[in-house]
DRENPA-3360 file (N, C-alpha, C; in nm, 2 decimals, always signed):
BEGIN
1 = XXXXXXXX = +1.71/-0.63/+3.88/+1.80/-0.53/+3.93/+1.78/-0.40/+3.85 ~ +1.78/-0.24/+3.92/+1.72/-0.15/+3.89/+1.84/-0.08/+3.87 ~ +1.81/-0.02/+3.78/+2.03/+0.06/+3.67/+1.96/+0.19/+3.77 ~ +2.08/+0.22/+3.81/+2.09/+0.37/+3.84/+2.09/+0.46/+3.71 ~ +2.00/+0.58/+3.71/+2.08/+0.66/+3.63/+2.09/+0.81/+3.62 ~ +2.10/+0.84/+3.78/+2.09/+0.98/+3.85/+2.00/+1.05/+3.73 ~ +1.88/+1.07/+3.72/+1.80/+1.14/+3.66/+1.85/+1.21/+3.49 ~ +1.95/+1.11/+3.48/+2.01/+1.10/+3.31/+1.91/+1.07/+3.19;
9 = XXXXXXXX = +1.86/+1.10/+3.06/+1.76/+1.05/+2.99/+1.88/+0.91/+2.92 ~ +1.76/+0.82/+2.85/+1.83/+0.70/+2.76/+1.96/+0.76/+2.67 ~ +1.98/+0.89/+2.63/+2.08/+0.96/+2.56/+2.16/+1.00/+2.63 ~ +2.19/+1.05/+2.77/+2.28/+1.10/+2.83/+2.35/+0.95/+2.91 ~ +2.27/+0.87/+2.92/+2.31/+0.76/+2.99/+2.41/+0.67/+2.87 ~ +2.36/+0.70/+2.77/+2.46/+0.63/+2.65/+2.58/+0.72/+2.63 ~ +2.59/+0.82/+2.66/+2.71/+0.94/+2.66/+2.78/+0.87/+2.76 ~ +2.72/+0.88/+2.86/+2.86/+0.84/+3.01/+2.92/+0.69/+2.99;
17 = XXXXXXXX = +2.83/+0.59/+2.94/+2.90/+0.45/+2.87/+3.02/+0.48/+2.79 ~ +2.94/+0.56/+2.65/+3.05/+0.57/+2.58/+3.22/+0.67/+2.64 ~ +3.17/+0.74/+2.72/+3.31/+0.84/+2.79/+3.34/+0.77/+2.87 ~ +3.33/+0.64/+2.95/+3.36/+0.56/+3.07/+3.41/+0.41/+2.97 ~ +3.38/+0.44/+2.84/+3.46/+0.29/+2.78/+3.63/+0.29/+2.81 ~ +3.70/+0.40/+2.83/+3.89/+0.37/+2.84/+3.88/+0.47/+2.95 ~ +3.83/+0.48/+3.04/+3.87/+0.54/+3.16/+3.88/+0.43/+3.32 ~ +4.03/+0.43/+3.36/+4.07/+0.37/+3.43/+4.07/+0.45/+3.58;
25 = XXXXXXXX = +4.07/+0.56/+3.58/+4.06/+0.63/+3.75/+3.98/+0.76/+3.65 ~ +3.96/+0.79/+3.81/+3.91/+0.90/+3.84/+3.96/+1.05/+3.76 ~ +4.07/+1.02/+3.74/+4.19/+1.16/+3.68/+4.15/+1.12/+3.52 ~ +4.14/+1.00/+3.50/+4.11/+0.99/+3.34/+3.96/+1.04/+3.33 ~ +3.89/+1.03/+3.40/+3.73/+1.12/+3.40/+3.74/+1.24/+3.38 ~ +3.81/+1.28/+3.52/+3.84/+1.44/+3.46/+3.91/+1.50/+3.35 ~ +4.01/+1.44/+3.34/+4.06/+1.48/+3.15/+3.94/+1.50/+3.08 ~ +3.88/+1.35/+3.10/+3.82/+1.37/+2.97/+3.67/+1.45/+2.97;
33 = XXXXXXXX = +3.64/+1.49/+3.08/+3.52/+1.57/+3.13/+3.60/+1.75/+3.05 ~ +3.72/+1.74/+3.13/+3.74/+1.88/+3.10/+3.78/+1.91/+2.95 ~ +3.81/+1.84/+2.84/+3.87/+1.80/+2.69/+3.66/+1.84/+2.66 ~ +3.61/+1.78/+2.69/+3.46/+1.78/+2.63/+3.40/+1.93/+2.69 ~ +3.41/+1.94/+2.80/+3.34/+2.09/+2.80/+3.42/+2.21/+2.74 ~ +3.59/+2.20/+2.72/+3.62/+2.28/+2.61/+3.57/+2.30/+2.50 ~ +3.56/+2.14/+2.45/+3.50/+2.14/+2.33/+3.36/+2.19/+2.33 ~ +3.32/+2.18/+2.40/+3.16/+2.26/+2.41/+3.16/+2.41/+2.40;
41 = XXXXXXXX = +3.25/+2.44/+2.49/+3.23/+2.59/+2.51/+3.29/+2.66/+2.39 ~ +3.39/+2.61/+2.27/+3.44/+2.59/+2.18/+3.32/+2.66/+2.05 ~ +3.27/+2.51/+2.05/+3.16/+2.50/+1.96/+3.04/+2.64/+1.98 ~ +3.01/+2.66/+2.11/+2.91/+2.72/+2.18/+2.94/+2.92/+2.07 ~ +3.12/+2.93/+2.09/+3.16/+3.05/+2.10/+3.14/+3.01/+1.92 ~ +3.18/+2.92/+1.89/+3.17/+2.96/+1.66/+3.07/+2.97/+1.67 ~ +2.92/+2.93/+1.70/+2.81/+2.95/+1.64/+2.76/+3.12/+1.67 ~ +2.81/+3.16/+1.76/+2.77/+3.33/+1.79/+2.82/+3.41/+1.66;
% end
């Protein structure tokens, strides 16, 4: 059987496991999609 992994590398595919370990719907995805790209865009603005 052939894993999907929409064109994700071995590292981004171990990212969506680990952020899909306590997520029960769809709404809990998005939380936690939108909590992580703050935190990105966060991180992105202290290094400037």
């Amino acid at each position: 059987m052939k894993t999907r992994n929409h064109g994700l590398d071995e590292r981004e595919m171990e990212l969506v496991k680990l952020l899909m370990a306590d997520c029960k719907s769809t709404g809990d995805i998005q939380a936690k999609l939108k909590k992580l790209f703050a935190g990105t865009i966060e991180q992105m603005l202290e290094v400037e």
